[in-house]
C-alpha positions as CSV (number, residue, x, y, z in Angstrom):
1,X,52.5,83.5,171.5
2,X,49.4,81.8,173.3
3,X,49.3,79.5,176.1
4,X,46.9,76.5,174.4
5,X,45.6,73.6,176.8
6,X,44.7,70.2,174.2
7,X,42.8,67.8,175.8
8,X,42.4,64.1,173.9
9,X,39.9,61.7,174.1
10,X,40.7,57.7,174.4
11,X,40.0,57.0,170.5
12,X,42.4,59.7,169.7
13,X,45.6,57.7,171.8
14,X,44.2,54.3,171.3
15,X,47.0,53.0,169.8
16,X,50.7,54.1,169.5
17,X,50.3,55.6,165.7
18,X,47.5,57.6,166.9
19,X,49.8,58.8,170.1
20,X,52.5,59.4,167.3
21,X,50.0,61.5,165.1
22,X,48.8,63.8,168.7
23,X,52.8,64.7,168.7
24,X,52.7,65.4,166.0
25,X,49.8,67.7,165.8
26,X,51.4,69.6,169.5
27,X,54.4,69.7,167.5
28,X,52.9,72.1,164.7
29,X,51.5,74.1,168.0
30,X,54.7,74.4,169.5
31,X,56.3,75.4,166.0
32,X,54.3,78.3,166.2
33,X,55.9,79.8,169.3
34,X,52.9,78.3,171.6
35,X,52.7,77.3,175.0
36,X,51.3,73.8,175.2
37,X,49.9,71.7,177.9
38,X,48.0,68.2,176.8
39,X,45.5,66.5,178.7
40,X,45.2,62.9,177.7
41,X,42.6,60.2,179.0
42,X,43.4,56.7,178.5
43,X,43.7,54.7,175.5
44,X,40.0,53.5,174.1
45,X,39.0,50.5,175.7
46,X,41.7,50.8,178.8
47,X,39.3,51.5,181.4
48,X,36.8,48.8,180.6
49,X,39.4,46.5,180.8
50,X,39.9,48.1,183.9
51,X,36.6,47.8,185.4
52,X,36.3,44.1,184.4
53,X,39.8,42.9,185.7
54,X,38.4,44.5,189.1
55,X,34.7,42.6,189.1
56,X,36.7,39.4,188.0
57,X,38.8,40.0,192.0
58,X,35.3,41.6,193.5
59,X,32.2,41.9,192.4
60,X,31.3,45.3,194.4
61,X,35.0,46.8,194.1
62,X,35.9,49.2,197.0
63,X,35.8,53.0,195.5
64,X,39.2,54.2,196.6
65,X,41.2,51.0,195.2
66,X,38.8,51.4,191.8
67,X,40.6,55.2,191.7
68,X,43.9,54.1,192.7
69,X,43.5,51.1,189.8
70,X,41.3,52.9,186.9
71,X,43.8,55.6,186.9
72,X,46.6,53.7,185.8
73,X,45.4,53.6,182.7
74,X,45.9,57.6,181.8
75,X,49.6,57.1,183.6
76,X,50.5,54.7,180.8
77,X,49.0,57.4,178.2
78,X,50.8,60.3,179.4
79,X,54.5,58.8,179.4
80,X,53.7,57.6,176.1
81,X,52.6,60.6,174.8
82,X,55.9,62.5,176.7
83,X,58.2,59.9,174.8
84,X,56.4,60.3,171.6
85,X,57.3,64.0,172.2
86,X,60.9,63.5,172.8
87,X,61.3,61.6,169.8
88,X,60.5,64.3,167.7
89,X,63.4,66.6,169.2
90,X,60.6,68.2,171.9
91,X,61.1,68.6,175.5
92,X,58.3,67.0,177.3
93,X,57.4,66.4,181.0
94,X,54.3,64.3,182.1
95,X,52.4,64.6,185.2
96,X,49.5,62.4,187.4
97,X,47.0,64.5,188.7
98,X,48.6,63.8,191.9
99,X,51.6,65.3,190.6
100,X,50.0,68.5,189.5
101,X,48.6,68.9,192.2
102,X,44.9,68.6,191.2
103,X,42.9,68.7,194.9
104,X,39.8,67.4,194.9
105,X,37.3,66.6,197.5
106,X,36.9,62.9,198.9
107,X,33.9,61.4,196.9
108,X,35.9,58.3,195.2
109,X,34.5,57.6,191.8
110,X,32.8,61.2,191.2
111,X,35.7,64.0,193.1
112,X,35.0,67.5,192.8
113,X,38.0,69.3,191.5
114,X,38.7,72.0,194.3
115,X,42.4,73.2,193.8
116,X,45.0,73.3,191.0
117,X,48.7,73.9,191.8
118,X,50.2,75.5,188.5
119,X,53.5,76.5,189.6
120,X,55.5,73.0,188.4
121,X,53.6,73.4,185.3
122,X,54.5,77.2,184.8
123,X,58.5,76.4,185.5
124,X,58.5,73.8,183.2
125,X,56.4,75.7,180.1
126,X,58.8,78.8,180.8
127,X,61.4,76.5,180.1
128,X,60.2,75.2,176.6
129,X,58.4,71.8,177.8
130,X,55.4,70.5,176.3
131,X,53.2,69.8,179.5
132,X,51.2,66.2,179.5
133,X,48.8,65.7,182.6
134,X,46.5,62.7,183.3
135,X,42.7,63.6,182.9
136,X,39.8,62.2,184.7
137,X,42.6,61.8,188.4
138,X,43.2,63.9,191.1
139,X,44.3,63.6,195.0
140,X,42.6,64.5,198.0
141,X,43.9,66.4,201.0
142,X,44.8,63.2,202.8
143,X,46.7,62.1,199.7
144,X,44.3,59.3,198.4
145,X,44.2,58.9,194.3
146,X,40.6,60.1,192.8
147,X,39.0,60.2,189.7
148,X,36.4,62.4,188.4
149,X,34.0,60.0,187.0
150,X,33.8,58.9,183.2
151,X,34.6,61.4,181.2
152,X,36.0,63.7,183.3
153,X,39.5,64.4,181.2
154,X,37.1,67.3,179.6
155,X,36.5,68.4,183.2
156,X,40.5,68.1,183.6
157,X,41.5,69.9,180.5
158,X,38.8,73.2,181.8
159,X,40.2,73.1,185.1
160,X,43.9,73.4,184.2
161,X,42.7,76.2,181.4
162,X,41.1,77.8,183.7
163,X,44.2,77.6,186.6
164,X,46.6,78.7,184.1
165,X,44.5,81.6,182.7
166,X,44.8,79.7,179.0
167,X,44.1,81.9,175.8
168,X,41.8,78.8,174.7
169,X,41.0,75.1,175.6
170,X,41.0,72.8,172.6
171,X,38.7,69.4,173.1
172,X,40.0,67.0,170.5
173,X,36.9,64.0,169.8
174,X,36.4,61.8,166.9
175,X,33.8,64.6,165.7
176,X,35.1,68.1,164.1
177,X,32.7,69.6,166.5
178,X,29.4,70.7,167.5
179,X,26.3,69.6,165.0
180,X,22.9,71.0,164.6
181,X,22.1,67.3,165.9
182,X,23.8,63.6,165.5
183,X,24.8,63.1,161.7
184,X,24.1,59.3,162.2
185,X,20.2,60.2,162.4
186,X,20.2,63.0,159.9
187,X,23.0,63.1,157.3
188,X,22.1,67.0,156.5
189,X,23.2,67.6,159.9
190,X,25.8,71.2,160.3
191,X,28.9,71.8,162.1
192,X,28.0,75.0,163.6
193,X,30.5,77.6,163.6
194,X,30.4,78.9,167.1
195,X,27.8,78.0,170.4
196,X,26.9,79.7,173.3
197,X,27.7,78.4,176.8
198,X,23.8,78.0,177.7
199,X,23.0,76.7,174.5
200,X,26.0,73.6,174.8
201,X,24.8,73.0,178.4
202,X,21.4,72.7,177.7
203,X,22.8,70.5,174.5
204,X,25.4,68.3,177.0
205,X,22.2,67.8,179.1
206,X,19.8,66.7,177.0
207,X,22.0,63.5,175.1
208,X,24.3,65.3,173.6
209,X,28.0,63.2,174.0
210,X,30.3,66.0,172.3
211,X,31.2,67.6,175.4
212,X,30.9,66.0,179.3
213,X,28.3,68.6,181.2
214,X,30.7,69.4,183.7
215,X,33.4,70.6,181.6
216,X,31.2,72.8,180.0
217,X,29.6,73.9,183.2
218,X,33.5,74.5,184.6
219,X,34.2,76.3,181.4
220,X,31.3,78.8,182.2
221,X,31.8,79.6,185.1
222,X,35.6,80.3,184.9
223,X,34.8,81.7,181.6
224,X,37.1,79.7,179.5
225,X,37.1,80.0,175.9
226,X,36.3,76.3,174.5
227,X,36.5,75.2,170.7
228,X,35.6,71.2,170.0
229,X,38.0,69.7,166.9
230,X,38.6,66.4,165.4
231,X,42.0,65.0,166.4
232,X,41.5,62.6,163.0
233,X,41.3,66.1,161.0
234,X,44.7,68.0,160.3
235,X,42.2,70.9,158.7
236,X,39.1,72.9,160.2
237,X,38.3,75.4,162.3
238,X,35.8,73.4,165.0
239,X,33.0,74.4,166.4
240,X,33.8,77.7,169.1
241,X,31.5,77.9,172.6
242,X,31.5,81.4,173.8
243,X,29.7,84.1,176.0
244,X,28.9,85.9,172.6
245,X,25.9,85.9,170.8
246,X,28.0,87.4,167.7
247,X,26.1,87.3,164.8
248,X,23.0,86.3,166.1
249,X,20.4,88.5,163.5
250,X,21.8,85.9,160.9
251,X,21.9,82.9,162.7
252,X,18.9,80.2,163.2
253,X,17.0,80.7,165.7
254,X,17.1,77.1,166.6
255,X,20.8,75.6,167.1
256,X,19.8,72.4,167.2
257,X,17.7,69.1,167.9
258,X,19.0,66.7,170.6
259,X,17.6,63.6,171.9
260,X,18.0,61.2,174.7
261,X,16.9,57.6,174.2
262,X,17.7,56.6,178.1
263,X,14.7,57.5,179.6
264,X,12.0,55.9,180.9
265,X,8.9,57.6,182.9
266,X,6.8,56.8,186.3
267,X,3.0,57.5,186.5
268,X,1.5,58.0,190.0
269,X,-1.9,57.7,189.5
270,X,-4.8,58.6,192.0
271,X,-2.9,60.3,194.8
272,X,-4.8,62.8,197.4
273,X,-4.0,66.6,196.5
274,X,-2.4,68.2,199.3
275,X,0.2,69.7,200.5
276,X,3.5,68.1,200.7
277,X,2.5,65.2,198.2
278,X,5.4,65.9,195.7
279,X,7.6,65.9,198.5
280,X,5.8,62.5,199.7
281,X,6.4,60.9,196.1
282,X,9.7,62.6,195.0
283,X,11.6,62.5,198.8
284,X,11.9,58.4,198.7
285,X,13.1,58.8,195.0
286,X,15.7,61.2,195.9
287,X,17.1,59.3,199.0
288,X,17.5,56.2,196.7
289,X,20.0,58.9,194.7
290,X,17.9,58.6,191.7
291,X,18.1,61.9,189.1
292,X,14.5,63.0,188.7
293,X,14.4,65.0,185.3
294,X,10.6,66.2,183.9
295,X,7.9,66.0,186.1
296,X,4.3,67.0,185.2
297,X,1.4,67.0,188.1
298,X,-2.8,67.1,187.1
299,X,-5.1,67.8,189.9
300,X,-8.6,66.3,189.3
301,X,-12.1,66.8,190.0
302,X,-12.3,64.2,192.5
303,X,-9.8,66.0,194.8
304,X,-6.9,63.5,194.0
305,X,-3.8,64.4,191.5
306,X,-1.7,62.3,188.9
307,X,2.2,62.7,189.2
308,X,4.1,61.8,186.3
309,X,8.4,62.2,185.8
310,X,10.9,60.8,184.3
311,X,14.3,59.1,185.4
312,X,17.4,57.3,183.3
313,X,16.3,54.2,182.0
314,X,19.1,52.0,184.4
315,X,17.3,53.6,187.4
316,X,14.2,52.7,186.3
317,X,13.0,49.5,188.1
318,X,14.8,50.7,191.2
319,X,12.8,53.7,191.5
320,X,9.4,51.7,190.6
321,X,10.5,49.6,193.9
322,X,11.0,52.8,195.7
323,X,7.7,53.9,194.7
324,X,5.3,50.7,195.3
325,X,7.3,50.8,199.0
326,X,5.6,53.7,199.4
327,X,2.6,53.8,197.9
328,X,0.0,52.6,200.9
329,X,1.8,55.5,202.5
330,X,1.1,58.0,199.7
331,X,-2.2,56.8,199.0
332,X,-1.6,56.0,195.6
333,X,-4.1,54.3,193.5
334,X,-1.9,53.2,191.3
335,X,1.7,53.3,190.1
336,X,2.3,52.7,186.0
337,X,5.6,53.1,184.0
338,X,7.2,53.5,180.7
339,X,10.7,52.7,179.5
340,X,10.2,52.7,176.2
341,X,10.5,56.6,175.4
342,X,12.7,59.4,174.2
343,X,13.3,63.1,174.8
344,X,13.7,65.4,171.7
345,X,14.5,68.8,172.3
346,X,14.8,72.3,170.3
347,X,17.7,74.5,172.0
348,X,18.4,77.8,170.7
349,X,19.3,81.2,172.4
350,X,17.3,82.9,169.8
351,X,14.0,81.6,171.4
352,X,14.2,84.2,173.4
353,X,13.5,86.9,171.2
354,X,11.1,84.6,168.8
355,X,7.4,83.9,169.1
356,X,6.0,80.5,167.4
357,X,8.7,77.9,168.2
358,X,7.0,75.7,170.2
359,X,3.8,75.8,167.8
360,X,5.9,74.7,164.8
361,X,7.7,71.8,166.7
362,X,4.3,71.1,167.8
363,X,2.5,71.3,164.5
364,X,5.4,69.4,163.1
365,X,4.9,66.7,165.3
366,X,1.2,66.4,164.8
367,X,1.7,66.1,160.9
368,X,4.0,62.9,161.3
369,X,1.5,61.1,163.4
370,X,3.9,61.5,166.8
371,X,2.4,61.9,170.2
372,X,3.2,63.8,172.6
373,X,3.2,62.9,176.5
374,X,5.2,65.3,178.5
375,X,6.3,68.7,178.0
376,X,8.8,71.0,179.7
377,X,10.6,74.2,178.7
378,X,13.3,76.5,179.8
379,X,14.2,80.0,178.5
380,X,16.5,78.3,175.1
381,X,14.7,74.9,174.9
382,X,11.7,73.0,174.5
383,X,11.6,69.6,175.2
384,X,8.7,66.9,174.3
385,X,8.4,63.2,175.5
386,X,7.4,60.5,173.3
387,X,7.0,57.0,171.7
388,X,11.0,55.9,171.5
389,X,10.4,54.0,168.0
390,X,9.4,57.8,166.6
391,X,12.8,59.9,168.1
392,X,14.6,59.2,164.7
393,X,11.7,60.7,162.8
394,X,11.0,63.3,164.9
395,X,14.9,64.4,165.0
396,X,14.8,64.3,161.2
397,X,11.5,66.2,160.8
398,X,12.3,69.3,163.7
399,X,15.8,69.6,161.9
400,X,14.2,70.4,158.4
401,X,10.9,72.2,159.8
402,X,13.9,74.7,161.4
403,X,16.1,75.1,158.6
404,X,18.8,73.7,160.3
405,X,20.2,71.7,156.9
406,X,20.4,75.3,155.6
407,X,24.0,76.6,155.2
């Protein structure tokens, strides 16, 4: 017998058949002698609904009543799912986050999960319940409702694995798991059979919607064994993220491609080279709570440096403002910007122990006719910038130039 936390995603409750089918599906898992506990978000297109009933009462909604209204929407889901449960002969028992108790810190809209209270939760599977807890919601110390921003029911789901010492966390999406990259941009596309922890957070990161990075970044440090399934698919086996690198000698050495078309980049042009001038440039960016991502720096002849980096594409104008605000103080000659790019990035554990990757993604590259403007590695990854009308291409071309359409 295993103790098994599920956690579902909004398209897989989105309507009362597909609530139905989720029992169903715990159902087989509790025929098996297993311990279940289901995380559910809300049903698909709930919180937008949500969001827009708020703007329609004011415009800049208040954070803690946005927490106390948006998660409403998993408290419908859950005692749905609990009386879906019941009607199949199952004892079932939901819970808010509140009523977990899930603590989290006071930061409405984005709460940090900082304590779990398993012992309702333990009475209740010792006694043959089925479990079903509200993702995404928590409470703080002073009893005020929070959520963990969107997407955090993955976060939810870790978490409570990880309290309750789970044998394995199941992520239930519309996909049947992790792929070498998106099948909608190359149809040769893999599921991979199992992932490294690294090698999904460096995926999450860099575009990658399968899993929410915090989950996975919970999951590692907890160590928490994950597996990513299709909730649409009674068969298959997922995709398994784990600490091991089993197998490795006859895996790819590249996992996969992933891109991110939300980017945009900032040029500071002509700016005197001295000490303290990042700080200068990237201080006012980082007070407007703006994510900085790559960032390249070339020092010239003339004793003056160019500063390029890039930011998410909705931050973009706002941190151009920042910067030309600034710039008589910076003594920048001039300040240019792009937000018409993409990121495309090779990830892969087995970098490490592999010379030539970067020369064959950049060779590859060269032979399609794609520039590139920035570079920036880690240890598992290599990412490039370029053109956004060439990311499809150059998704499609890496993939084959790796062998990743290779069973």
């Amino acid at each position: 017998m295993a103790l098994i936390v599920q956690k579902y995603g909004g398209t897989s409750v989105g309507t009362p058949e597909r609530i139905k089918n989720v029992a169903q599906r715990v159902a087989k898992f509790k025929m098996l002698g297993h311990q279940v506990v289901v995380v559910v978000s809300a049903m698909s297109g709930e919180t937008n609904r949500l969001v827009a009933l708020a703007k329609e009462v004011q415009p800049n909604p208040d954070l803690r009543e946005m927490d106390v209204l948006l998660s409403t929407g998993e408290q419908v889901t859950i005692a749905l799912l609990s009386m879906a449960l019941m009607e199949l002969g199952l004892k079932a028992r939901s819970y808010t986050g509140a009523q977990v108790k899930i603590v989290t810190d006071s930061a409405f809209s984005k709460a940090r999960i900082l304590d779990i209270e398993e012992r309702n939760m333990r009475a209740d599977l010792d006694a043959g319940h089925v479990v079903v807890v509200a993702g995404f919601q928590g409470v703080d110390e002073k009893g005020n409702i929070t959520t963990l921003g969107r997407g955090g029911s993955d976060t939810t789901g870790v978490a409570l694995a990880a309290a309750l010492k789970a044998d394995e966390c199941q992520i239930y999406t519309d996909v049947d798991g992790v792929y070498t990259t998106d099948p909608r941009v190359v149809p040769e596309a893999r599921r991979l059979k199992t992932v490294t922890f690294e090698e999904m957070l460096e995926m999450a990161s860099l575009g990658s919607k399968v899993l929410q990075i915090r989950s996975v970044e919970f999951a590692g440090k907890y160590k928490v064994k994950l597996r990513v399934l299709s909730s649409f698919d009674d068969e298959g086996e997922g995709t398994l993220i784990t600490f091991e690198e089993e197998d490795r000698m006859e895996q790819a050495i590249i996992s996969g491609i992933a891109f991110n078309r939300d980017e945009a980049k900032i040029t500071v042009l002509g700016v005197p080279d001295r000490p303290g001038i990042a700080y200068q440039i990237l201080g006012p960016v980082g007070d407007a709570n703006i994510d900085v991502d790559m960032i390249i720096q070339n020092v010239g002849a003339d004793g003056t440096t160019d500063f390029t980096f890039t930011v998410h594409r909705n931050e973009y104008k706002k941190a151009l403002e920042v910067l030309k605000g600034v710039q008589a103080h910076i003594g920048a000659r001039e300040i240019t910007g792009d937000d018409r790019i993409a990121k495309v990035s090779v990830v892969g554990v087995g970098m490490r122990s592999h010379a030539g990757i970067a020369s064959t993604m950049f060779r590859t590259l060269a032979e399609e006719g794609i520039n590139i403007q920035m570079i920036s590695t880690s240890e598992i990854k290599i990412s490039v910038v370029i053109n956004e009308k060439y990311m499809e291409l150059a998704v499609r071309v890496l993939h084959k130039a790796f062998g990743l359409e290779e069973a």
